[in-house]
PASEBA-1860 file (N, C-alpha, C; in nm, 3 decimals):
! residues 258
1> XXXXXXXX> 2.022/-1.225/1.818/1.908/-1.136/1.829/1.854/-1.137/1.970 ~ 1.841/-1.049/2.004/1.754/-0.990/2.139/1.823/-0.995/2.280 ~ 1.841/-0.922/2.368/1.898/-0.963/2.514/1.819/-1.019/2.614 ~ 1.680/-1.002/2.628/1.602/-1.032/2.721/1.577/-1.192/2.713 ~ 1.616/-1.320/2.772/1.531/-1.419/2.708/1.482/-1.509/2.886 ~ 1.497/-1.577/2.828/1.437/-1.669/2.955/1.326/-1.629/3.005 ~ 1.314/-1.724/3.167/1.157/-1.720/3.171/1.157/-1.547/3.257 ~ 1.280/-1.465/3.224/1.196/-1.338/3.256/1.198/-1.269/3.186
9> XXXXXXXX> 1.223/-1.270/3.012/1.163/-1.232/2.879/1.035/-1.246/2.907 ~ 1.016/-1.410/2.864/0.859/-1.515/2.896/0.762/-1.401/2.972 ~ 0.816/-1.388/3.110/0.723/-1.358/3.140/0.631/-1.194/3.156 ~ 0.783/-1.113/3.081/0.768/-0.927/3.082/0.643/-0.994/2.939 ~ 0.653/-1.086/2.876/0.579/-1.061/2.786/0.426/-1.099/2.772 ~ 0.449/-1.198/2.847/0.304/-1.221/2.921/0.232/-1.128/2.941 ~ 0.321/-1.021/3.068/0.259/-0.957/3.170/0.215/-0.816/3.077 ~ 0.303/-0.795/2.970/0.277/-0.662/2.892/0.109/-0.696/2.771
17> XXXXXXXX> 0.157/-0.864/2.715/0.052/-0.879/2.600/-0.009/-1.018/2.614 ~ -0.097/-1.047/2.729/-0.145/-1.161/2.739/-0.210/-1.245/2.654 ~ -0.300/-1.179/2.570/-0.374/-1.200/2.501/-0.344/-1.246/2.336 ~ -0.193/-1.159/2.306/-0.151/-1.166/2.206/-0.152/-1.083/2.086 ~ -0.291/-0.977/2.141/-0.282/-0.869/2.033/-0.280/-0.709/2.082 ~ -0.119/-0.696/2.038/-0.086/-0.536/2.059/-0.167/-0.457/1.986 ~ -0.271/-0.425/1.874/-0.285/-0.316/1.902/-0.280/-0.303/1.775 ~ -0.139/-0.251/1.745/-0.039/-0.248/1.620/-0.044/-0.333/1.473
25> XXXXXXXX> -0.068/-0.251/1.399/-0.046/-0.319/1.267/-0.201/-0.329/1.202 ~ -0.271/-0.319/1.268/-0.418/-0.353/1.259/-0.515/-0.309/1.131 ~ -0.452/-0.278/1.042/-0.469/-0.197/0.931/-0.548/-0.127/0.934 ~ -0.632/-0.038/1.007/-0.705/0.064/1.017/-0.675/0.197/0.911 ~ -0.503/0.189/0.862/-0.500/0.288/0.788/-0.573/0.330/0.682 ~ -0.655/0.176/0.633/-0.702/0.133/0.488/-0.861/0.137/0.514 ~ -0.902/0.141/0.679/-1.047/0.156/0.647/-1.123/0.263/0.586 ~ -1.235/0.187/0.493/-1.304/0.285/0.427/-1.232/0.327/0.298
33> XXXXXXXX> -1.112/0.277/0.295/-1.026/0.354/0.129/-0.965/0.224/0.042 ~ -0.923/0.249/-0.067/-0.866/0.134/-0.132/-0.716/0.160/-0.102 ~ -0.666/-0.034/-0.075/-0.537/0.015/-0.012/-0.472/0.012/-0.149 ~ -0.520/-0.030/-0.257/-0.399/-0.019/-0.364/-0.385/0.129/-0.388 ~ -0.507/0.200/-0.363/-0.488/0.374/-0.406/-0.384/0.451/-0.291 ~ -0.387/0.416/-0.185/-0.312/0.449/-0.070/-0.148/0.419/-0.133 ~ -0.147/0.275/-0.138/-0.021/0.241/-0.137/0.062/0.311/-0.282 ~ -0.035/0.294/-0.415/0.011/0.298/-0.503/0.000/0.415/-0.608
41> XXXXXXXX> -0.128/0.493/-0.539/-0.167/0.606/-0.616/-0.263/0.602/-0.722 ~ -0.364/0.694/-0.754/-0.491/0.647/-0.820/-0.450/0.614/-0.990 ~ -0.311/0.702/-0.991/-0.232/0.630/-1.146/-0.247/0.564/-1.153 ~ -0.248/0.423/-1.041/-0.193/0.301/-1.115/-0.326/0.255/-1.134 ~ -0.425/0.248/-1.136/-0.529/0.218/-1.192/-0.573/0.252/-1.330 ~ -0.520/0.349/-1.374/-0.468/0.377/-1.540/-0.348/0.295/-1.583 ~ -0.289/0.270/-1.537/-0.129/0.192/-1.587/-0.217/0.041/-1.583 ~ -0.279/0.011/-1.506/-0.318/-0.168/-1.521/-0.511/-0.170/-1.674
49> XXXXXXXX> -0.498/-0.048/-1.628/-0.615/-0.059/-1.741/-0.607/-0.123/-1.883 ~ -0.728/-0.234/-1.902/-0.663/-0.296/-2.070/-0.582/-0.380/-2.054 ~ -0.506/-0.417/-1.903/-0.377/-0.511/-1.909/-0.423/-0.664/-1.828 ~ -0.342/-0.725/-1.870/-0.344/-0.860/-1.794/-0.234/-0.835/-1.647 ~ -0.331/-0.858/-1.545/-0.242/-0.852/-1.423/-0.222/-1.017/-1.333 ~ -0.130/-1.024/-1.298/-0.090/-1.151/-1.195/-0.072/-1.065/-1.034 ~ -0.230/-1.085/-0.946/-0.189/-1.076/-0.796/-0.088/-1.167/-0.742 ~ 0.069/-1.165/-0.699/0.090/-1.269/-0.657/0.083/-1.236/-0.537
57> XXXXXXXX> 0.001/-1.395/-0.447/0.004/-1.365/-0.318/-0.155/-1.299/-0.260 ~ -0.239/-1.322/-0.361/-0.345/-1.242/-0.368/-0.451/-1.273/-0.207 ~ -0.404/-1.384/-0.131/-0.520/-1.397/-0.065/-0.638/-1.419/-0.033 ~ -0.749/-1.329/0.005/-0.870/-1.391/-0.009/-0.956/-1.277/-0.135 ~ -0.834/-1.247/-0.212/-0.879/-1.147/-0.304/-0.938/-1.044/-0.347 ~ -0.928/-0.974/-0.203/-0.994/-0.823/-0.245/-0.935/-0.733/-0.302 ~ -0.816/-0.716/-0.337/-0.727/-0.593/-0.370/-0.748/-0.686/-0.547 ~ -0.804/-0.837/-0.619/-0.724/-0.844/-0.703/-0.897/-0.832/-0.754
65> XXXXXXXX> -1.025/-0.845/-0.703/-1.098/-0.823/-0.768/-1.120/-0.663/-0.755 ~ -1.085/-0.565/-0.694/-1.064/-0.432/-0.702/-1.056/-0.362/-0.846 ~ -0.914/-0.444/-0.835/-0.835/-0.399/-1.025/-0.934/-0.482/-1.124 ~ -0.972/-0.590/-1.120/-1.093/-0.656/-1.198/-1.186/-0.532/-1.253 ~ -1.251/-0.434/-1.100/-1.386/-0.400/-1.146/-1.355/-0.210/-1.211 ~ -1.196/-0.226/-1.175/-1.140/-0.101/-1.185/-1.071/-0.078/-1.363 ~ -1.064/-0.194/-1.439/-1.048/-0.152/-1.551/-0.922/-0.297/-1.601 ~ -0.821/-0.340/-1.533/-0.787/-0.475/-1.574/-0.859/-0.554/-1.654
73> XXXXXXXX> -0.781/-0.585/-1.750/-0.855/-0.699/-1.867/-0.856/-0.819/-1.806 ~ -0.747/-0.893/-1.772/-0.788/-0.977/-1.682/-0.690/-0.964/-1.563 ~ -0.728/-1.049/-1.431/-0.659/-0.984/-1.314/-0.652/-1.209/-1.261 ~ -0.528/-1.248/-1.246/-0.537/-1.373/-1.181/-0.455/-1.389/-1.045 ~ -0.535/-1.410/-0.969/-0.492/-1.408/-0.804/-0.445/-1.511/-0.810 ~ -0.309/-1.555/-0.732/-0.221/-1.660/-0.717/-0.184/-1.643/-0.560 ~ -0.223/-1.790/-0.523/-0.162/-1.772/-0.379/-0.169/-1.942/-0.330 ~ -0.072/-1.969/-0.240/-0.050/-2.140/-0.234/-0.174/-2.175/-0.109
81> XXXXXXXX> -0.287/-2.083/-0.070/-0.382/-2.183/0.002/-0.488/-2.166/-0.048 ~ -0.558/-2.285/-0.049/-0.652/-2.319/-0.129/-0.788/-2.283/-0.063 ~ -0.805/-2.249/0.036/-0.896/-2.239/0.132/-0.895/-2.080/0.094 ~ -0.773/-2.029/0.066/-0.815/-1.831/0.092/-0.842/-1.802/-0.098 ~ -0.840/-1.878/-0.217/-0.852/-1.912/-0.316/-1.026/-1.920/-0.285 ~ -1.059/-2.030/-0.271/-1.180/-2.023/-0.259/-1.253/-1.939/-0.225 ~ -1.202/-1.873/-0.101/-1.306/-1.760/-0.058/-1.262/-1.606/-0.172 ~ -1.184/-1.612/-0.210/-1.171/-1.533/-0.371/-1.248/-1.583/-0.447
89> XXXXXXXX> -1.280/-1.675/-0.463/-1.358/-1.688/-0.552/-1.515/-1.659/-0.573 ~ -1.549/-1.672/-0.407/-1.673/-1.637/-0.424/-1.672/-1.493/-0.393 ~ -1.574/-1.462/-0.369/-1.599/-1.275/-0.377/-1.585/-1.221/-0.496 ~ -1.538/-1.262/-0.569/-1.546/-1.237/-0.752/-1.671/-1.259/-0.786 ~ -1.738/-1.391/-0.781/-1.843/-1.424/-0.764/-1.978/-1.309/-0.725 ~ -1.950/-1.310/-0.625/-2.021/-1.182/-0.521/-2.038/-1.086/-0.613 ~ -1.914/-1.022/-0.636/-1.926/-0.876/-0.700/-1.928/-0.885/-0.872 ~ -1.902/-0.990/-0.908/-2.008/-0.990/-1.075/-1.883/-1.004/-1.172
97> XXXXXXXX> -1.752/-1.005/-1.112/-1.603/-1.025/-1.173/-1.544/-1.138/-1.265 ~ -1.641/-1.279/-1.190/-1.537/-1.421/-1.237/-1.546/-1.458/-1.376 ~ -1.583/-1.358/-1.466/-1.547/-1.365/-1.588/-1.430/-1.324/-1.641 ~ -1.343/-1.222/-1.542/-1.253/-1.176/-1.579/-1.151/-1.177/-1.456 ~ -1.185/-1.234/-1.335/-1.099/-1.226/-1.221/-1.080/-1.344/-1.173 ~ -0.976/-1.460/-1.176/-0.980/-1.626/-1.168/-0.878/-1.596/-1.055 ~ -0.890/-1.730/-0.978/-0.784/-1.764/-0.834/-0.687/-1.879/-0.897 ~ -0.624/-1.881/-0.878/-0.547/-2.060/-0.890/-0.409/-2.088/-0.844
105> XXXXXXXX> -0.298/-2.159/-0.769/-0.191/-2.186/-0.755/-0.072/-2.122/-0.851 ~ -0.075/-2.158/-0.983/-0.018/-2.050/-1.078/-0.065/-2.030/-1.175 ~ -0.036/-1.908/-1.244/-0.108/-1.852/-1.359/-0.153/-1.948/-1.462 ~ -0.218/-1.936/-1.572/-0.226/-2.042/-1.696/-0.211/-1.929/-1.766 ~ -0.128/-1.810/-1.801/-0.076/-1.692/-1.861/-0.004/-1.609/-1.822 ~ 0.061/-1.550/-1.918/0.170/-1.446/-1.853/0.167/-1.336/-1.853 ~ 0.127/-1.254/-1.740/0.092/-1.129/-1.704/0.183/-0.972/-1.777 ~ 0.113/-0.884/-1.767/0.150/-0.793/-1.833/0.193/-0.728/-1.707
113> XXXXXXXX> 0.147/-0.718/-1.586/0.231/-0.665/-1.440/0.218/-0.777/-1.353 ~ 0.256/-0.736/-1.250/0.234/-0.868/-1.172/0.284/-0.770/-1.042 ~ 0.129/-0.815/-0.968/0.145/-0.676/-0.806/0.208/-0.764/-0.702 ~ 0.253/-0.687/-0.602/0.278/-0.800/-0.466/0.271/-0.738/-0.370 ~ 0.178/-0.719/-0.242/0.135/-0.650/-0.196/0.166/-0.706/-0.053 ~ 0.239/-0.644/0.031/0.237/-0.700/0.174/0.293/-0.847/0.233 ~ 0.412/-0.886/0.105/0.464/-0.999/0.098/0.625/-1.056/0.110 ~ 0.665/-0.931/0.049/0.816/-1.003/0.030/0.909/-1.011/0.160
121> XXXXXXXX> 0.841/-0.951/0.308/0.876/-0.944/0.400/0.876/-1.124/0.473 ~ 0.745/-1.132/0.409/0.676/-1.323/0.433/0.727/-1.468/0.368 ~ 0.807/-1.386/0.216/0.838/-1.520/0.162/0.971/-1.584/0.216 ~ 0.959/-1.674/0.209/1.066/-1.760/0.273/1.213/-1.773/0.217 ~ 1.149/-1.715/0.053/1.298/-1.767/-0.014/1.305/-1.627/-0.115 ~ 1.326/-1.487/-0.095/1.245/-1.355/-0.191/1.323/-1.403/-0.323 ~ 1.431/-1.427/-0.311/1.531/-1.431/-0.404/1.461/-1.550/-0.510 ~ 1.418/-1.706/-0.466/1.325/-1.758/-0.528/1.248/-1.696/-0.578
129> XXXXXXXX> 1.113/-1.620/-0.536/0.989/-1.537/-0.577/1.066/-1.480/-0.699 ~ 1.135/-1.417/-0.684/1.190/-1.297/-0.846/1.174/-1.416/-0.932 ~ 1.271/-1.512/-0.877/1.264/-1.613/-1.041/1.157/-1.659/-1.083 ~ 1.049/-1.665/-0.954/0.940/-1.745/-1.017/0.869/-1.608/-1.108 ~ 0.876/-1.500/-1.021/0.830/-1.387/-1.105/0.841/-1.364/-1.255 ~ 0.996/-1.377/-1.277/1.052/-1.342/-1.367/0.986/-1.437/-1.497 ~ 0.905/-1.564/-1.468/0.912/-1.667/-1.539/0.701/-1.623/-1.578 ~ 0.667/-1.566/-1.492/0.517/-1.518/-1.465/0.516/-1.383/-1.552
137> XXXXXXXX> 0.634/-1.333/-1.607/0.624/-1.198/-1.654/0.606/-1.222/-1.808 ~ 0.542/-1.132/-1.899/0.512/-1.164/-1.990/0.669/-1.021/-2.088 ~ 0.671/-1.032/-2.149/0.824/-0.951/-2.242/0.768/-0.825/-2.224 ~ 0.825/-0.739/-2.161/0.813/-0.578/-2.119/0.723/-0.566/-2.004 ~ 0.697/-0.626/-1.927/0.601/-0.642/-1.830/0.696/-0.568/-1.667 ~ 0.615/-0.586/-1.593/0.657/-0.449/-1.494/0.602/-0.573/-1.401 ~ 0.690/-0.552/-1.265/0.706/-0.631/-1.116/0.629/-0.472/-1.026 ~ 0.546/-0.477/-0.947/0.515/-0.351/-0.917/0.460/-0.423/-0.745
145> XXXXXXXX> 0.614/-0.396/-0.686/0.552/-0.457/-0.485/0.587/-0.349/-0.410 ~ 0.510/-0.359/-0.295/0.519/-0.310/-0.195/0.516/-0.409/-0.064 ~ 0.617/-0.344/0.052/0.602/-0.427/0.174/0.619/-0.368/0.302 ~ 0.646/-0.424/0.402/0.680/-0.393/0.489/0.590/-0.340/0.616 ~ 0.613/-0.366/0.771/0.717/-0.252/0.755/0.898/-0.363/0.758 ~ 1.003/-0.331/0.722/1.085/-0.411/0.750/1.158/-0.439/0.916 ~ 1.265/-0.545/0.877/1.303/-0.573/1.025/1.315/-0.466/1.105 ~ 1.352/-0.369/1.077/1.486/-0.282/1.197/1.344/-0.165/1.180
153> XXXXXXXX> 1.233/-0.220/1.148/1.097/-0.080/1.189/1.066/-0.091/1.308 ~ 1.039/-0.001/1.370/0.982/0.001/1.550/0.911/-0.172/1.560 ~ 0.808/-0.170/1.434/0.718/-0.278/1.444/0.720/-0.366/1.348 ~ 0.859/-0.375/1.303/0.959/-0.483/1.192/0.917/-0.657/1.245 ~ 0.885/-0.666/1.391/0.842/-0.794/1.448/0.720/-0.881/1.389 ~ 0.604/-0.730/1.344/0.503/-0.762/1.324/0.401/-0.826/1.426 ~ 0.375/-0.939/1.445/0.298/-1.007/1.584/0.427/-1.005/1.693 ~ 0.507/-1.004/1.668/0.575/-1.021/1.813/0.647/-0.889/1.813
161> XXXXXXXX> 0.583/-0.762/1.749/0.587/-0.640/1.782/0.510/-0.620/1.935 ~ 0.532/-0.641/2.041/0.422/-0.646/2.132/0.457/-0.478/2.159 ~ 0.558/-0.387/2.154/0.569/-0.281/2.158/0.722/-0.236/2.044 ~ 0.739/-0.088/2.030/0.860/-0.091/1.943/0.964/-0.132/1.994 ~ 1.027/-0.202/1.854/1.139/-0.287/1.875/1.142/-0.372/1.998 ~ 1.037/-0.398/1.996/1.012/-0.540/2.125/1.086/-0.645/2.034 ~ 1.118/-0.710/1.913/1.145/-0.800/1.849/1.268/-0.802/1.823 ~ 1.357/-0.689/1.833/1.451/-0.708/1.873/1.525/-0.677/2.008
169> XXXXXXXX> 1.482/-0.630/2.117/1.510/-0.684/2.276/1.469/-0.792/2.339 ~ 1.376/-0.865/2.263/1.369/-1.051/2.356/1.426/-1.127/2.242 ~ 1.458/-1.264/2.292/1.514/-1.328/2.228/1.404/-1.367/2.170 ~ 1.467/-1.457/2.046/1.382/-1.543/1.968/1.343/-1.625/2.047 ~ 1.391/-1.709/2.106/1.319/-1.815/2.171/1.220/-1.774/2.312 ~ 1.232/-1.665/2.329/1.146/-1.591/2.445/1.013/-1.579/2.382 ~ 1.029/-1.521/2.284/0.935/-1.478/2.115/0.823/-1.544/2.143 ~ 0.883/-1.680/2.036/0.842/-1.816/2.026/0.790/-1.868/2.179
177> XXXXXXXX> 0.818/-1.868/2.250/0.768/-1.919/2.389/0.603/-1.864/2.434 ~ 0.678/-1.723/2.446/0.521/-1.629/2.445/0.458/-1.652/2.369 ~ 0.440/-1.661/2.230/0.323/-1.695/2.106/0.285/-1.819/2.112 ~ 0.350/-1.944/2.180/0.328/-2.040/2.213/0.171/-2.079/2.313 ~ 0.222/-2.002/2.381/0.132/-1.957/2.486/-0.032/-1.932/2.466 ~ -0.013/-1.852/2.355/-0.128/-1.780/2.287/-0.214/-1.852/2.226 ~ -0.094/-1.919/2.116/-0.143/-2.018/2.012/-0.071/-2.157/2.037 ~ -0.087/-2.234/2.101/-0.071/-2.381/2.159/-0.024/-2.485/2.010
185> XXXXXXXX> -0.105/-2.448/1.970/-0.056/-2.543/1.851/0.047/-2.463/1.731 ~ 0.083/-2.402/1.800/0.263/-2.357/1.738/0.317/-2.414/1.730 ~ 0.375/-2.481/1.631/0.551/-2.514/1.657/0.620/-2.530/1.602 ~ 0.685/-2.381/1.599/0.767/-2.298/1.539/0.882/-2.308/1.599 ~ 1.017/-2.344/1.589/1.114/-2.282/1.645/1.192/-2.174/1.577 ~ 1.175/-2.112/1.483/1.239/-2.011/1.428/1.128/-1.851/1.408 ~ 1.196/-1.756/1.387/1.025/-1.695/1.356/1.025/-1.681/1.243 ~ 1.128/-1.737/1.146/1.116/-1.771/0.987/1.003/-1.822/0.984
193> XXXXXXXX> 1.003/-1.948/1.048/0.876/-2.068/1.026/0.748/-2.000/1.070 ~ 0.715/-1.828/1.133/0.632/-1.858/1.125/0.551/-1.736/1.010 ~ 0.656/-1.707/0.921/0.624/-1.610/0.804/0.670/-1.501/0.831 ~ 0.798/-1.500/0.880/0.898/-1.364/0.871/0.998/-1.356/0.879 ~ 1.055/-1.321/0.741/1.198/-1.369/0.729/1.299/-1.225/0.729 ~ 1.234/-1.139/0.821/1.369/-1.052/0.847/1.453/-0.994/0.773 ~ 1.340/-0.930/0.674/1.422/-0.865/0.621/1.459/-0.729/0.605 ~ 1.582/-0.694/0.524/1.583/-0.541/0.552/1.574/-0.496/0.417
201> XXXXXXXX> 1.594/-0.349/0.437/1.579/-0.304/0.306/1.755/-0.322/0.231 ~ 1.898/-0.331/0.331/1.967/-0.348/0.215/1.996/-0.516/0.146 ~ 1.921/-0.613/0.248/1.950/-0.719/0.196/1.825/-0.729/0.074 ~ 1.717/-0.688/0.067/1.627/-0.680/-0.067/1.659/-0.625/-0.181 ~ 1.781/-0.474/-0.159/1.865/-0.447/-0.246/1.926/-0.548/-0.345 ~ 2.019/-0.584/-0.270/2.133/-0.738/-0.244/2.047/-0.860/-0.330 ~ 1.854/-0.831/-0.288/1.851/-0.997/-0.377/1.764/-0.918/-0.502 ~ 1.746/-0.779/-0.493/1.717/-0.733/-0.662/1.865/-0.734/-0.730
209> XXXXXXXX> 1.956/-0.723/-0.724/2.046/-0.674/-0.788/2.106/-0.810/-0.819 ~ 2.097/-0.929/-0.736/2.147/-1.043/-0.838/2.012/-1.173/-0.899 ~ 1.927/-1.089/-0.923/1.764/-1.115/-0.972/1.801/-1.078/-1.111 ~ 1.676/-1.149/-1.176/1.662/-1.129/-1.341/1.619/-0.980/-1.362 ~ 1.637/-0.864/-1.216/1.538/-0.748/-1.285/1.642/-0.668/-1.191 ~ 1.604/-0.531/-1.226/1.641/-0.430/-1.177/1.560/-0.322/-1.129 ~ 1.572/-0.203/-1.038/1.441/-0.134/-1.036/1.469/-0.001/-1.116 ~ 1.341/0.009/-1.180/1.288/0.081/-1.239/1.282/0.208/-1.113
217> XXXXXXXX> 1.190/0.193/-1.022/1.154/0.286/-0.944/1.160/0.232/-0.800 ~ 1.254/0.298/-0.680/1.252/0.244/-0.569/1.207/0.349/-0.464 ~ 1.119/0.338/-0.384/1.118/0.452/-0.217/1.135/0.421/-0.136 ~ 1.197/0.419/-0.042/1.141/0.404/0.116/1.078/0.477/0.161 ~ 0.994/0.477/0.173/0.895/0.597/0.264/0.898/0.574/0.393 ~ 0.911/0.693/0.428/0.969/0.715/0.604/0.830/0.691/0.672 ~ 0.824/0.674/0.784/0.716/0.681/0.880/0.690/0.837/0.894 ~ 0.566/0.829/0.874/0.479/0.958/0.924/0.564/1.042/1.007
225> XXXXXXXX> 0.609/1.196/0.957/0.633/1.303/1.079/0.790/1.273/1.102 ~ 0.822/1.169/1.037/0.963/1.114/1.048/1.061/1.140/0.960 ~ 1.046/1.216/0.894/1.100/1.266/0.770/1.287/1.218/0.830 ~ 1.321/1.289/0.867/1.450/1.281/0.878/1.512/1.135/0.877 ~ 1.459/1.028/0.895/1.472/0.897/0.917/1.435/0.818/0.769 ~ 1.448/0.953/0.686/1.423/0.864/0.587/1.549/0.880/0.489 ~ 1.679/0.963/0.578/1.823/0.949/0.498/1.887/0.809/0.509 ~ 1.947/0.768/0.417/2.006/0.696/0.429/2.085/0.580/0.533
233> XXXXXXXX> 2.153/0.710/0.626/2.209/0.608/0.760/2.086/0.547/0.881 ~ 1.977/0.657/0.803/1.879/0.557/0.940/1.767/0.500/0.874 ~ 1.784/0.510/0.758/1.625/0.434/0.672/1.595/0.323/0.725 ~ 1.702/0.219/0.753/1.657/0.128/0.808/1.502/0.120/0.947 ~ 1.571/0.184/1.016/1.505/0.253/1.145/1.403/0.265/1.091 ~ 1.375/0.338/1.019/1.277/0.484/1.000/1.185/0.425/0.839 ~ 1.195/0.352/0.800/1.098/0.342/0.664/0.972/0.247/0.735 ~ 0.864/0.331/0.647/0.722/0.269/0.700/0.711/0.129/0.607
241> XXXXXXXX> 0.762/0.158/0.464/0.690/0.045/0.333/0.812/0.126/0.258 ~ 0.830/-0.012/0.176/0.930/0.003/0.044/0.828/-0.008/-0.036 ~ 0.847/0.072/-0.167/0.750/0.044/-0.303/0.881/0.095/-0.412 ~ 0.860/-0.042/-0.503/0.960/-0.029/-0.621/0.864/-0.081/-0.728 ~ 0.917/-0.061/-0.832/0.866/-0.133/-0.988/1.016/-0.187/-1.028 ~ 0.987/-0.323/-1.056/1.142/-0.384/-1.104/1.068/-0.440/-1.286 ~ 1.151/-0.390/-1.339/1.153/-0.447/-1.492/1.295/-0.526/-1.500 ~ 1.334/-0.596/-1.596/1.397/-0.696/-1.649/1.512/-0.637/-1.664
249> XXXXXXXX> 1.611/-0.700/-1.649/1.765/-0.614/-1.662/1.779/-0.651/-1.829 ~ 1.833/-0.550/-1.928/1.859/-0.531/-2.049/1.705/-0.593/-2.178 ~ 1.594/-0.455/-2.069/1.506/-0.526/-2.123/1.401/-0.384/-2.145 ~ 1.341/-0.339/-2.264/1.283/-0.218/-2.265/1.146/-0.240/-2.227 ~ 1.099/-0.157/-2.140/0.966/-0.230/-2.072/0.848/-0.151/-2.140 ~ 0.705/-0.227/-2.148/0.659/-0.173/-2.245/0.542/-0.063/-2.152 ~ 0.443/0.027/-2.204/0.398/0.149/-2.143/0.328/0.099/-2.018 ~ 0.393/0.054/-1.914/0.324/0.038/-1.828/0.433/0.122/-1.711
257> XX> 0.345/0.174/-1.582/0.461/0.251/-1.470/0.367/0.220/-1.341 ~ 0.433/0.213/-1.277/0.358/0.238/-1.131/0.322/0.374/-1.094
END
């Protein structure tokens, strides 16, 4: 990965993003709107209605007390730090939810969907996640994620997007050097380690298809104005966010859809 490395990678990257923040990614798309309605469409707030949902990955839980106040019977945010748990909790709290919207490491029930929002790009092991999924799903229950943007997107780097496809013209270890810089107490030598595991859309194919599930419903959605980049030979390139619904292979799923 990348041609540029050494200290005159190091230092084009310095000189372009000293500070460390391009700009990019900044979610502005979502101010002022709900991103599950953006991402997922105001349907799916009828499809989770009445249901037991599993956020996995939920964070500091705004998207999972959302569905809480939006009609979910119950909604349980799962995510491995305990510190962004807590502050879910008092935002449930806050907004009048924690009777029906709980945080915890893993479920104590098995969800009727189970969302994943801005993740499978982050997990370390995706192919793991399905199984743990698969084991979090309750019989006819619906997997309903979205991610990205993926590797081969202009801004597939994510933070070490310092411009497009900056992440793939410096090396990794140029990467890592520069973010070093930024954030001192890095130390990372891979940029796996530091929550991005590179992925694309046909290797996510590759780990649904030997997963306990299959998809129900798959898109790539192209980047804005980009339409043409959203055929096949250049999707890679060209997709903004994947959104699929995976149900259970030889398994009739019950009335729920994205």
């Amino acid at each position: 990965m990348g041609l540029i490395g050494g200290n005159v990678g190091y230092w084009i990257l310095k000189k372009i993003c000293p500070g460390g923040d391009s700009g990019y990614l900044s979610g502005q798309a979502y101010a002022n709107r709900s991103k599950l309605g953006v991402l997922f469409g105001e349907r799916f707030f009828d499809d989770i209605r009445g249901r037991t949902v599993i956020d996995f990955g939920c964070g500091t839980g705004g998207e999972a007390v959302e569905m809480a106040e939006r009609g979910a019977h119950r909604v349980i945010g799962v995510d491995i730090r305990e510190s962004w748990l807590v502050a879910a909790r008092e935002h449930a709290a806050a907004r009048g939810v924690s009777d029906r919207c709980t945080f915890m490491t893993s479920p104590d029930q098995r969800g009727d969907v189970i969302v994943s929002l801005d993740s499978f790009e982050h997990f370390e092991d995706p192919a793991a996640i399905l199984h743990i999924m698969d084991g979090y799903l309750a019989p006819g229950g619906k997997v309903i994620a979205t991610f990205g943007p993926t590797w081969f997107h202009p801004l597939g780097g994510h933070l070490f997007s310092v411009f497009p496809w900056a992440h793939l013209l410096f090396t990794e270890k140029a990467l890592l050097r520069w973010r070093k810089s930024i954030r001192p107490n890095q130390t990372a030598t891979r940029l796996r380690e530091c929550g991005l595991n590179q992925i694309t859309i046909s290797r996510f194919e590759q780990i649904v298809a030997a997963s306990p599930f299959r998809f129900e419903q798959f898109e790539a959605r192209p980047i804005r104005g980009w339409q043409v980049l959203s055929w096949r030979p250049f999707r890679e390139f060209g997709t903004a966010i994947v959104r699929c619904t995976l149900v259970r292979k030889n398994e009739v799923p019950a009335a729920v859809a994205a």
